[in-house]
C-alpha positions in Angstrom: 11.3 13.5 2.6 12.5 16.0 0.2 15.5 14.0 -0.5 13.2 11.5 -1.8 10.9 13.9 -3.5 13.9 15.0 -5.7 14.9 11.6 -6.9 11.6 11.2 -8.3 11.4 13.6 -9.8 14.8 13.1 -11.7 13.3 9.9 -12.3 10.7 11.0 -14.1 12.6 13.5 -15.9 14.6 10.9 -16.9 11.7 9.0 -18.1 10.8 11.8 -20.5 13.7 12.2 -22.5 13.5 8.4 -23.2 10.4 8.7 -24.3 11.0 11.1 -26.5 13.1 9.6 -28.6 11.3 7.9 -31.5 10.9 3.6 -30.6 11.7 1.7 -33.3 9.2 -1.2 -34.0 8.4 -3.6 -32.5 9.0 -1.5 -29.1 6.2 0.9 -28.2 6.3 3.6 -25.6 3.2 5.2 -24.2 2.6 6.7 -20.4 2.4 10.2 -18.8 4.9 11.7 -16.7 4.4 15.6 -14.9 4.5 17.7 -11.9 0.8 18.8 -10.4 1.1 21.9 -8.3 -1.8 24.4 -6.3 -1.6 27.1 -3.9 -4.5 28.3 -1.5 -3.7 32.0 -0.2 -6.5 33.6 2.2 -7.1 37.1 3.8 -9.0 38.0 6.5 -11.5 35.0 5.1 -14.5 34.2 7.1 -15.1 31.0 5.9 -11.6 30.1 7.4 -9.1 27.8 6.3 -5.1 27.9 5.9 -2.7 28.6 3.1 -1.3 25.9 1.5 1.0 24.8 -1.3 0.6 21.6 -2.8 3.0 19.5 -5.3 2.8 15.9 -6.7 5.1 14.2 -9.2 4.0 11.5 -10.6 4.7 9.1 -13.7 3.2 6.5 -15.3 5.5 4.6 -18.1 4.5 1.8 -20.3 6.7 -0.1 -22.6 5.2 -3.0 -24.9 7.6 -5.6 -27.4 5.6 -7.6 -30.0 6.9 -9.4 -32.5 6.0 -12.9 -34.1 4.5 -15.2 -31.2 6.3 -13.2 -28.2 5.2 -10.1 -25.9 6.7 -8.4 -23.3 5.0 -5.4 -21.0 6.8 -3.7 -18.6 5.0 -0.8 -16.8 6.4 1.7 -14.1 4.1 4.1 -12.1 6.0 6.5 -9.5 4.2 9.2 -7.8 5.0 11.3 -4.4 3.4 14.5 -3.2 4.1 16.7 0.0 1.7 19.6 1.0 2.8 22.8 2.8 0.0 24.4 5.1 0.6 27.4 7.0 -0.7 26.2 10.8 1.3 26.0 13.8 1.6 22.0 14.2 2.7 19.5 11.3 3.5 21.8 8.4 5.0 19.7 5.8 3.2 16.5 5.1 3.1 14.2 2.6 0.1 13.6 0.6 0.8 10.7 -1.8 3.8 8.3 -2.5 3.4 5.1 -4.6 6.1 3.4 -6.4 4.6 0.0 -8.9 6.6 -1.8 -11.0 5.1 -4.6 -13.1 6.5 -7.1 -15.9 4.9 -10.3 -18.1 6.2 -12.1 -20.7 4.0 -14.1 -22.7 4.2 -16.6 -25.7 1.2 -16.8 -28.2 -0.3 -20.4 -29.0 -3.3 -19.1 -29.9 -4.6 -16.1 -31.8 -4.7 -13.5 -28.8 -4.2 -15.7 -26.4 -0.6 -16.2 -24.3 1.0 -18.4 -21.8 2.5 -15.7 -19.4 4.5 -15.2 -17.0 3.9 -12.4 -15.0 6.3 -10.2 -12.0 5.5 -7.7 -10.0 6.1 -5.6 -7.0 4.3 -2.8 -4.9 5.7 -0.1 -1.9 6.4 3.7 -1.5 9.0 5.7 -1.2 8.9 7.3 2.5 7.5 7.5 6.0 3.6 7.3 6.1 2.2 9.0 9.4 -1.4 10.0 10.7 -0.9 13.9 11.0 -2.8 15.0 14.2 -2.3 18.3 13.8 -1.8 18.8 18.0 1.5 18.9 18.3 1.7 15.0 19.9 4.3 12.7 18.5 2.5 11.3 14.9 2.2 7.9 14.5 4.3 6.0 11.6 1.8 4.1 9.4 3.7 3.1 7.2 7.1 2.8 5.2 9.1 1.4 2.6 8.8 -2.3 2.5 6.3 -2.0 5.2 4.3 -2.7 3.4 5.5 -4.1 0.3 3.8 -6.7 -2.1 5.8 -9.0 -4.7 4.0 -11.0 -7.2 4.9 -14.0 -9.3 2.9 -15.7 -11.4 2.0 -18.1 -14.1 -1.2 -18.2 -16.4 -3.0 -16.9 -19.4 -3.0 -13.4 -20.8 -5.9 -13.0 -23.4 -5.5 -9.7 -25.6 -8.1 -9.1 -27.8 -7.4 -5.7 -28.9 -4.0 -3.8 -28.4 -5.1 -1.4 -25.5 -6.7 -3.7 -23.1 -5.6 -7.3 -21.7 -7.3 -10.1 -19.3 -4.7 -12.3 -17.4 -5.5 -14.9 -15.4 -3.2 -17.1 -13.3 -4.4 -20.1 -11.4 -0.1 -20.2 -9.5 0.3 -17.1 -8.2 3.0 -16.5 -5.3 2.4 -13.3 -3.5 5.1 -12.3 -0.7 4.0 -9.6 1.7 6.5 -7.5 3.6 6.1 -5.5 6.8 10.3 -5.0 7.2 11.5 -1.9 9.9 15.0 -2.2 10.5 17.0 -2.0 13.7 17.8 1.4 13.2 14.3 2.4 12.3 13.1 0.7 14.9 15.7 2.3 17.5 14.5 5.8 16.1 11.0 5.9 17.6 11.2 3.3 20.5 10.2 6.8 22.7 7.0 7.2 20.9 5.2 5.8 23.9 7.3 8.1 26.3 7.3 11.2 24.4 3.2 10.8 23.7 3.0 10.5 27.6 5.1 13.4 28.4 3.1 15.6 25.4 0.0 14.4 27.3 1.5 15.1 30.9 5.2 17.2 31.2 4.9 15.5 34.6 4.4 11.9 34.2 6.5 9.4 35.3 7.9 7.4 32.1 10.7 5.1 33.7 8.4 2.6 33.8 7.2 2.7 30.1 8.9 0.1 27.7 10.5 0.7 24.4 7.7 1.5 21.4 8.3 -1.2 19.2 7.3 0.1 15.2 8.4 -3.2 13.9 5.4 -5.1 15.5 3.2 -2.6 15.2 3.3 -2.4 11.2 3.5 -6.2 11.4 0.3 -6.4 13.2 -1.1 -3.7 11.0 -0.2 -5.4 7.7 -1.2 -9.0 8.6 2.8 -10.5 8.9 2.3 -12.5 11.9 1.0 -15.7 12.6 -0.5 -18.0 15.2 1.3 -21.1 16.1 0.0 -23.7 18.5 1.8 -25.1 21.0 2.9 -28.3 21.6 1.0 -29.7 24.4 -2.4 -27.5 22.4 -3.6 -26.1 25.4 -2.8 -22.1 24.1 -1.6 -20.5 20.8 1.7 -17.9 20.7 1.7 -14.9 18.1 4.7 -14.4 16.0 5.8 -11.3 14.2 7.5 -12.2 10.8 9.2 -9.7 8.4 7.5 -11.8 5.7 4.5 -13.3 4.8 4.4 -16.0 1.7 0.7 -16.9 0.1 0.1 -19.1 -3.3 -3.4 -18.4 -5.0 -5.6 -17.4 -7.8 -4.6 -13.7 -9.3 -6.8 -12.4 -12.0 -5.3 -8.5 -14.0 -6.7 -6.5 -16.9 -5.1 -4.0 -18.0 -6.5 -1.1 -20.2 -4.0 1.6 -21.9 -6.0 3.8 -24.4 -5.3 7.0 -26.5 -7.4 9.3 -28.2 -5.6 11.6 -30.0 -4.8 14.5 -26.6 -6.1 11.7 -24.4 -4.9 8.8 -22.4 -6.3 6.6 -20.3 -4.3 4.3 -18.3 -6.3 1.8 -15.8 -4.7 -2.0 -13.9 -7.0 -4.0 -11.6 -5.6 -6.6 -9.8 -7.3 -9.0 -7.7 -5.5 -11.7 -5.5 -6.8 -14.6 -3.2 -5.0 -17.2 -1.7 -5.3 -21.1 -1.5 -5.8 -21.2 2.2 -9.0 -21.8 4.7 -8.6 -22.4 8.6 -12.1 -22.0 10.5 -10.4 -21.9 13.6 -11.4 -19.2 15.9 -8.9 -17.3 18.0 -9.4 -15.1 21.6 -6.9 -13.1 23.1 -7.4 -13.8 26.8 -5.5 -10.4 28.9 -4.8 -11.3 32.5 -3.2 -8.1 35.3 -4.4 -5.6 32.3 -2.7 -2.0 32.3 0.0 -3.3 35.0 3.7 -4.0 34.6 2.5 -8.3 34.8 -0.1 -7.7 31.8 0.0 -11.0 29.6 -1.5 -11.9 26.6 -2.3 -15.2 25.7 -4.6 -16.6 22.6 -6.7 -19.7 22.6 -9.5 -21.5 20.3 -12.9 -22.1 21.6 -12.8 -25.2 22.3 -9.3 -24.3 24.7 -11.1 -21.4 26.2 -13.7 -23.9 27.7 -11.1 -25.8 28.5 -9.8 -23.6 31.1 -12.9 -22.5 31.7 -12.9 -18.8 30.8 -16.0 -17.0 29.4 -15.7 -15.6 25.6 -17.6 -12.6 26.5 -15.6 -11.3 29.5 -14.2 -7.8 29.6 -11.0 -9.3 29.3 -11.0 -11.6 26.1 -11.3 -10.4 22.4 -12.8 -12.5 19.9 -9.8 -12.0 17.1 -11.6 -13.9 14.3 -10.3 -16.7 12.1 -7.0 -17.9 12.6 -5.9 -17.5 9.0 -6.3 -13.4 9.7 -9.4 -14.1 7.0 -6.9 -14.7 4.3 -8.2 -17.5 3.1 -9.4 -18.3 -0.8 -12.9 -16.5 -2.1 -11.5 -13.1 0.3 -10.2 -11.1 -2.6 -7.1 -8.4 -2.2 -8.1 -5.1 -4.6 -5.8 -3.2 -6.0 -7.2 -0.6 -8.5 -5.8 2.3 -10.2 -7.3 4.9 -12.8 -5.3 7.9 -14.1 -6.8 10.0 -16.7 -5.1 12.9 -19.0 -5.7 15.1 -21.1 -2.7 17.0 -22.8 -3.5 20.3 -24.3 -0.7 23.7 -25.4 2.1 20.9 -25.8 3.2 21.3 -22.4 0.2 21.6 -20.0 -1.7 18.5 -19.0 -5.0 17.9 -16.5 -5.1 14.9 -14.9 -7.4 12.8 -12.4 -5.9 9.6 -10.8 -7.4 7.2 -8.5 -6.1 4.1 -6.2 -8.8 1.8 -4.5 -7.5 -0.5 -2.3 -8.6 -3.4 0.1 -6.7 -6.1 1.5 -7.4 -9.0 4.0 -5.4 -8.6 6.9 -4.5 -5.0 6.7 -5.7 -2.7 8.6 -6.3 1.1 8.3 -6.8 3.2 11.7 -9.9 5.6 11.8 -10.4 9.1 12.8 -10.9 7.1 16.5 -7.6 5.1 16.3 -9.6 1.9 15.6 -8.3 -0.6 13.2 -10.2 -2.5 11.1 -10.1 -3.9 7.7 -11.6 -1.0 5.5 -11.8 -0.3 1.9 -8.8 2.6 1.2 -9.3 5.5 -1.6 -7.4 8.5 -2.8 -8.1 10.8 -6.0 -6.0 13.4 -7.0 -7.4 16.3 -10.2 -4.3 18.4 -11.4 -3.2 21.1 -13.8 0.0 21.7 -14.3 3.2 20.8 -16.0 3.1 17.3 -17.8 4.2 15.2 -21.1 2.0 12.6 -22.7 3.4 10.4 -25.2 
């Protein structure tokens, strides 16, 4: 985690003295790169709390060609944060990672108007757990490439003014990644025994299987699918590293200076060309046992073998296409906001909203569901706007 947290910020630096040096035209730098950092210290306070240190890194780069008929944007956004609080359990914890790259070329055949073609890609940098704050093993939520989102595209970029562009692209590939590998996986298969022991120094854990993370961020990030089987009577689930959608994308993009400050906002909005109305129940027979099995079947098979959908043992799972189908839009929306002031001290407020079909986010119950995710983050501290 710290390893990581250094490379980004040599990144960043590295970004910096780039940017510094003066573009010639056609090429035109802009962005905001800069270190946030607080610090909470309490004594003998009533109102309770903890000490904490706080630090985020973050960088968000822009670089624009334009010359006769042809453009070309590339933008780079890199952030990570880790938070030190002073309490017995989970100490060091991360508090934001984010790593966005983004690329379109596009050829005017009109006046503001370009055929594009658009790449981009999506993940973070580190672990992602659910801090408990008990002292019980914390649950991975997330990692690099799991999940990950790669975007390739085709369509029209209209640009009316120079700070703000509309792209719409009726071919869009998306390719969404939920990827542990075997020696991540390996490195918590004892979650489940080492949770049981935490809850129970005595319990019997010979008979508890491996924990398996790979299918658990699969499951969390939508990378499975139901296939039928042959003779239709029952559908298997399959864990994939991969998932593969083409749809409709639409982007604007807004980058705007006034003199000390910048604003820097991308919305991205996916949906895929897909629609499957089947419903799917996951029947459990011998539940909690050694035997347990788990089988999934439409409606109409249910009936078939003449179980009832509302027994304590089925689960109505919802549409077979894990309601990714076209109309259910993926959001991705970021805001950062900065204002620059002494030459070397910058306040900033950024913001991610995020919701995507499929994916689900645990609540302060464990459940999972699809929910709408947000973060903000207002700092002072060390930055460069250019």
């Amino acid at each position: 985690m710290k390893r990581n947290f250094f490379l980004v910020a040599c990144l960043i630096a590295a970004t910096s003295v780039f940017a510094e040096d003066e573009a010639p035209k056609p090429w035109q730098w802009s962005g905001i790169v800069g270190l946030n950092a607080n610090a909470t210290g309490m004594v003998n306070w009533a109102a309770g709390g903890n000490n904490n240190i706080a630090g985020n890194v973050f960088g968000k780069v822009r670089l624009l060609y334009s010359e006769n008929n042809l453009s070309w944007e590339t933008n780079l956004e890199a952030e990570y944060g880790l938070t030190y609080v002073d309490q017995k359990f989970d100490k060091l914890q991360k508090s934001s990672d984010r790593l966005m790259f983004n690329t379109k070329f596009g050829w005017a055949f009109q006046p503001k108007w370009f055929l594009t073609v658009n790449a981009g890609f999506l993940t973070q940098f580190d672990l992602g757990r659910n801090y408990l704050g008990t002292g019980a093993p914390n649950p991975v939520i997330s990692n690099i490439l799991a999940p990950s989102y790669t975007d390739i595209s085709v369509g029209f970029d209209y640009k009316p003014v120079d700070f703000f562009s509309l792209y719409l692209s009726p071919v869009a590939g998306r390719i969404t990644t939920a990827y542990v590998s075997d020696k991540v996986n390996a490195r918590f298969a004892s979650y489940d025994r080492d949770r049981a022991l935490f809850e129970d120094p005595s319990a019997d854990i010979s008979k508890i299987k491996d924990y398996n993370l790979r299918e658990v961020l699969q499951a969390q990030n939508g990378t499975y699918r139901y296939n039928e089987n042959l003779d239709g009577t029952a559908f298997t689930q399959e864990y994939i590293n991969a998932k593969a959608s083409l749809g409709l994308t639409v982007k604007a993009d807004l980058h705007y200076t006034y003199k000390d400050l910048k604003l820097m906002s991308t919305l991205t909005l996916f949906t895929p060309y897909a629609w499957d109305k089947t419903q799917l129940y996951e029947y459990v027979e011998n539940a909690g046992t050694d035997n347990e099995i788990k089988s999934y079947y439409s409606k109409a098979q249910m009936e078939a073998h003449g179980y009832a959908l509302d027994a304590d043992n089925v689960t109505y799972l919802g549409y077979r296409d894990n309601n990714q189908r076209f109309g259910n839009f993926d959001v991705d929306w970021t805001v950062a906001i900065s204002y620059q002031f002494l030459k070397c001290l910058n306040v900033t407020l950024s913001t991610d909203l995020k919701y995507y079909n499929g994916v689900k986010v645990a609540n302060k119950d464990g459940e999972l569901a699809e929910r709408v995710q947000f973060k903000s983050i207002l700092g002072l501290g060390v930055g460069y706007s250019f």
